[in-house]
C-alpha positions as CSV (number, residue, x, y, z in Angstrom):
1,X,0.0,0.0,0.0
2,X,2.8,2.2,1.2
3,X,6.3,2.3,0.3
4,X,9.2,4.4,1.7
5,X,12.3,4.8,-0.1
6,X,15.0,6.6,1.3
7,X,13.2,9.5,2.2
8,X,14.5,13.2,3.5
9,X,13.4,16.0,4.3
10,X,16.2,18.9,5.7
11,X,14.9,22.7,5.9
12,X,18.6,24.4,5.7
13,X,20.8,21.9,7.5
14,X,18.6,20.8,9.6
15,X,17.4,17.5,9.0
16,X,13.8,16.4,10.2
17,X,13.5,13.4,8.4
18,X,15.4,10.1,7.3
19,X,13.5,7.1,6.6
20,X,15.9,4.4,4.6
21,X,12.9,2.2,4.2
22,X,9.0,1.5,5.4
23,X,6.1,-0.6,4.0
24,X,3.0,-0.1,5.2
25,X,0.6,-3.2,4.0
26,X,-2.8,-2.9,2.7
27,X,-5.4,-3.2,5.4
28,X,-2.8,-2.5,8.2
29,X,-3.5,0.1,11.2
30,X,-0.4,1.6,12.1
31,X,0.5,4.2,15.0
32,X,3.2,6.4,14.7
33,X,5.0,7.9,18.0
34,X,7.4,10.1,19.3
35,X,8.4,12.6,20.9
36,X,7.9,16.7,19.9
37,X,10.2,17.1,16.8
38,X,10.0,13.0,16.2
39,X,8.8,14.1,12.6
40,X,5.5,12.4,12.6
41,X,3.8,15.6,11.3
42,X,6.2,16.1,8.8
43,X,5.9,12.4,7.2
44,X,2.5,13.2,7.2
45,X,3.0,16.3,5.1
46,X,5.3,14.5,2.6
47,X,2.8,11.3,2.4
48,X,0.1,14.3,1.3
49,X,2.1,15.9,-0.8
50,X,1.4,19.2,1.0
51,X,5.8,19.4,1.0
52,X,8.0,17.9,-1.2
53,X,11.0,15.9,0.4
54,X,14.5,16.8,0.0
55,X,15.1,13.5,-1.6
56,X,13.9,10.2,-1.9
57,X,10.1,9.2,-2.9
58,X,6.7,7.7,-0.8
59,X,4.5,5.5,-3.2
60,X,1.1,4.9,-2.6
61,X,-0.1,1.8,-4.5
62,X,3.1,2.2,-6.6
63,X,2.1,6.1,-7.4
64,X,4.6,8.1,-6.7
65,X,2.9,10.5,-4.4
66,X,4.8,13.9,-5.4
67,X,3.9,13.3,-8.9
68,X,1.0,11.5,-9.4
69,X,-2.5,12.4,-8.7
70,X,-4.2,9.0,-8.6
71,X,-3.8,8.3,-4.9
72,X,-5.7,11.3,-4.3
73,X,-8.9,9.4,-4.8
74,X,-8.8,6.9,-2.7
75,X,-6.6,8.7,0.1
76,X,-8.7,10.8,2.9
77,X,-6.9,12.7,6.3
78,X,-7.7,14.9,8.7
79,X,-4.3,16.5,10.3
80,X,-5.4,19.9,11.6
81,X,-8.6,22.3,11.7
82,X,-7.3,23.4,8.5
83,X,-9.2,20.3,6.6
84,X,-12.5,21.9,7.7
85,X,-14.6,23.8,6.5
86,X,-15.7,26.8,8.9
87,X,-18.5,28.7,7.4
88,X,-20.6,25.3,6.9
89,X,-22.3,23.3,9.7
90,X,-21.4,19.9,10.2
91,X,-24.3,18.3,8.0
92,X,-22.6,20.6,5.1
93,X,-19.8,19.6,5.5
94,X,-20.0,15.7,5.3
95,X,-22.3,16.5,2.3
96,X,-19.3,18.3,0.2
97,X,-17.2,15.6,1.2
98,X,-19.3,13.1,-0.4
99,X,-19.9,14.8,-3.4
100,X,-16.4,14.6,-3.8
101,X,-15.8,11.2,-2.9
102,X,-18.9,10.3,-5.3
103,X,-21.4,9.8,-2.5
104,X,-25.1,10.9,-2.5
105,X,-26.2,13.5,0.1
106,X,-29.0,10.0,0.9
107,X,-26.0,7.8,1.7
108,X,-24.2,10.4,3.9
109,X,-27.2,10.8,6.0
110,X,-27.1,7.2,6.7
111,X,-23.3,7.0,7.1
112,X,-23.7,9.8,9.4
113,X,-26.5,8.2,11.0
114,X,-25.1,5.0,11.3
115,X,-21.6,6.9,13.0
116,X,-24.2,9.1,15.4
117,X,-22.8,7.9,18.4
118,X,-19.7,9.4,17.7
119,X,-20.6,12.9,18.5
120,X,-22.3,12.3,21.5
121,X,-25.5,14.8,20.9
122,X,-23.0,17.3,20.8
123,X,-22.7,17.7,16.8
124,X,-25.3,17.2,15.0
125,X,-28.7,19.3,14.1
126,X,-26.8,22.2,16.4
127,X,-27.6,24.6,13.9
128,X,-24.1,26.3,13.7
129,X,-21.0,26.7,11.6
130,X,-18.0,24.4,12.2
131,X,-15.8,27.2,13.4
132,X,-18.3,28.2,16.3
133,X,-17.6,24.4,17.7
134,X,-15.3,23.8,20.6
135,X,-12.0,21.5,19.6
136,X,-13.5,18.7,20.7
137,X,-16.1,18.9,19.0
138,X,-14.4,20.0,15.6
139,X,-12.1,16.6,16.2
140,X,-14.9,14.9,16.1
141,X,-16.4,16.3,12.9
142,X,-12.8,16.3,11.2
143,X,-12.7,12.3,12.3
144,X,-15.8,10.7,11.2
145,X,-15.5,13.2,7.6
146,X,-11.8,11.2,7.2
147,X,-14.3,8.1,6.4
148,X,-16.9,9.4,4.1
149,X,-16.6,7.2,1.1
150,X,-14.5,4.5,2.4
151,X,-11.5,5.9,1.1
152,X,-8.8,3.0,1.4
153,X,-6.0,5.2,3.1
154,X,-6.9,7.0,6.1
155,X,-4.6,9.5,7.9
156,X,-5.2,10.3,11.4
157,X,-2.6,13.2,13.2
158,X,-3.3,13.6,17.5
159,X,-7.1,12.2,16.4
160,X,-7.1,11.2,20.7
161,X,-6.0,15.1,21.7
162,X,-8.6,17.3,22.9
163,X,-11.3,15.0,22.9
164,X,-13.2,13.6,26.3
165,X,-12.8,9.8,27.4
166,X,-15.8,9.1,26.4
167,X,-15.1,9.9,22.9
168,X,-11.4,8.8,23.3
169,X,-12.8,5.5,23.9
170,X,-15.9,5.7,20.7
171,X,-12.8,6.7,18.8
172,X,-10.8,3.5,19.7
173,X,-14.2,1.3,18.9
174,X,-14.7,3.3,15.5
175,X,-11.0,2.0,14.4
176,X,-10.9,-1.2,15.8
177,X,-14.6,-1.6,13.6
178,X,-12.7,-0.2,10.4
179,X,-9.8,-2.5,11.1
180,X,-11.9,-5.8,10.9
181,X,-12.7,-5.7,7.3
182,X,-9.1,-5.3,6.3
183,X,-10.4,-3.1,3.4
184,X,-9.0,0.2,4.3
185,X,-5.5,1.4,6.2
186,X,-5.4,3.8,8.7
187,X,-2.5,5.7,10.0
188,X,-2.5,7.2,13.4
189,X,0.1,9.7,14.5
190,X,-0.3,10.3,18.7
191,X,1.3,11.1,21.8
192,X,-1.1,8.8,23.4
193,X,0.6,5.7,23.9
194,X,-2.3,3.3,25.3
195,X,-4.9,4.3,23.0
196,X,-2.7,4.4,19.9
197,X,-1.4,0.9,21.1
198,X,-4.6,-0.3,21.4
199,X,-5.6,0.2,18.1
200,X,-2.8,-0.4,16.1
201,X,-1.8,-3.7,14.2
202,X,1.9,-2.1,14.3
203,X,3.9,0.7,15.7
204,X,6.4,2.7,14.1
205,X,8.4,4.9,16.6
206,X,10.5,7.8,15.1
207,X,13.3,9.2,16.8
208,X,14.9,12.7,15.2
209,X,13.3,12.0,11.8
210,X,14.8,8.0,11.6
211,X,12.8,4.9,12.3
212,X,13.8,3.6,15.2
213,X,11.3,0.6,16.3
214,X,8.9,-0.8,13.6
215,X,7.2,-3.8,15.3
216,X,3.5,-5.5,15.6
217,X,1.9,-5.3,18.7
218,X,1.6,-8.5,18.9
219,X,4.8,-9.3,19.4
220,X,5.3,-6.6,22.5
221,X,3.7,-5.6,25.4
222,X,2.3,-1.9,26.1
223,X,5.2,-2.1,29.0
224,X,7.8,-2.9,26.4
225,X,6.7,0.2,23.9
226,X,6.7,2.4,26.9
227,X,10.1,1.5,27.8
228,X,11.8,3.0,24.5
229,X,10.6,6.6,25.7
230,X,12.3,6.1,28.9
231,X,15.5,8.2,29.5
């Protein structure tokens, strides 16, 4: 699904980023940790083609993302408020989404009603524009608009910050369900440990832009991952 090949990414000479290698299977959830600086977000911004690396290339089904505007189609993320859409309500929002991911506005109302528990009565026929919602709340919308149109690739940065434990825990539930079908791969970048442990068929720690743990969960314990982090 997802190939790394010796990927950099340096602004002056600083380096952020140097991946020699990474596959990332179809189907596959994968968490990505570190600490501040790791370069999670940046390998996010590469894999989106929202920067272009310094050298090296990230293929997405063998497209080679920086050049190629296939993977865009079947690709969906939500990184930051800045994938919203502030002037609509929510309901507007998952509509334009669909439209562009070739759904009707009749089969978002029943994805959205079908993903209702989610928001927690908190989201939905509130009669209000996205940017008059609190962070949580936004997270929320931003989350359950990542999977509008079952893209294949989903890309998920800090999805567990800023939201509640109740929702922390509807979040872990909603991958977990996207994760049985083995139909779409989802990529979660977090400081959360547990939760991103919990739902992840591998984690990939970065250290100072390199890869410096790549293993299934499986194979470790939640002890075990925590250990790399301490000094």
């Amino acid at each position: 699904m997802i190939r790394v090949d010796k990927l950099t990414k340096r602004y002056g000479i600083a380096e952020v980023l140097n991946i020699e290698e990474l596959i990332i299977e179809k189907g596959e959830s994968i968490g990505l940790v570190g600490n501040n600086g790791a370069g999670k977000t940046t390998f996010f911004s590469v894999l989106l083609d929202l920067i272009q690396p310094t050298s090296g290339k990230i293929y997405s089904k063998e497209y080679d993302v920086n050049a190629s505007e296939q993977w865009k189609s079947y690709t969906s993320a939500f990184l930051d408020d800045s994938f919203l859409i502030g002037y609509l309500t929510a309901e507007e929002y998952f509509v334009f989404l669909g439209s562009l991911r070739g759904w009707s506005k009749d089969v978002v109302a029943e994805f959205i009603l079908e993903h209702e528990y989610f928001f927690n009565g908190e989201v939905l026929n509130q009669k209000k524009y996205i940017r008059d919602f609190s962070l949580g709340n936004k997270k929320k919308i931003g989350i359950i608009g990542a999977f509008i149109g079952k893209p294949e690739l989903v890309i998920l940065d800090e999805p567990f910050a800023n939201l509640d434990p109740s929702t922390q825990i509807r979040l872990k539930d909603l991958v977990k369900s996207k994760m049985q079908s083995k139909e779409t791969t989802i990529i979660i970048s977090s400081h959360d440990l547990q939760h991103t442990f919990e739902v992840s068929d591998r984690i990939v720690v970065l250290e100072k832009g390199h890869v410096v743990h790549n293993v299934h969960t499986k194979d470790i314990t939640y002890q075990e991952l925590e250990s790399y982090f301490h000094i």
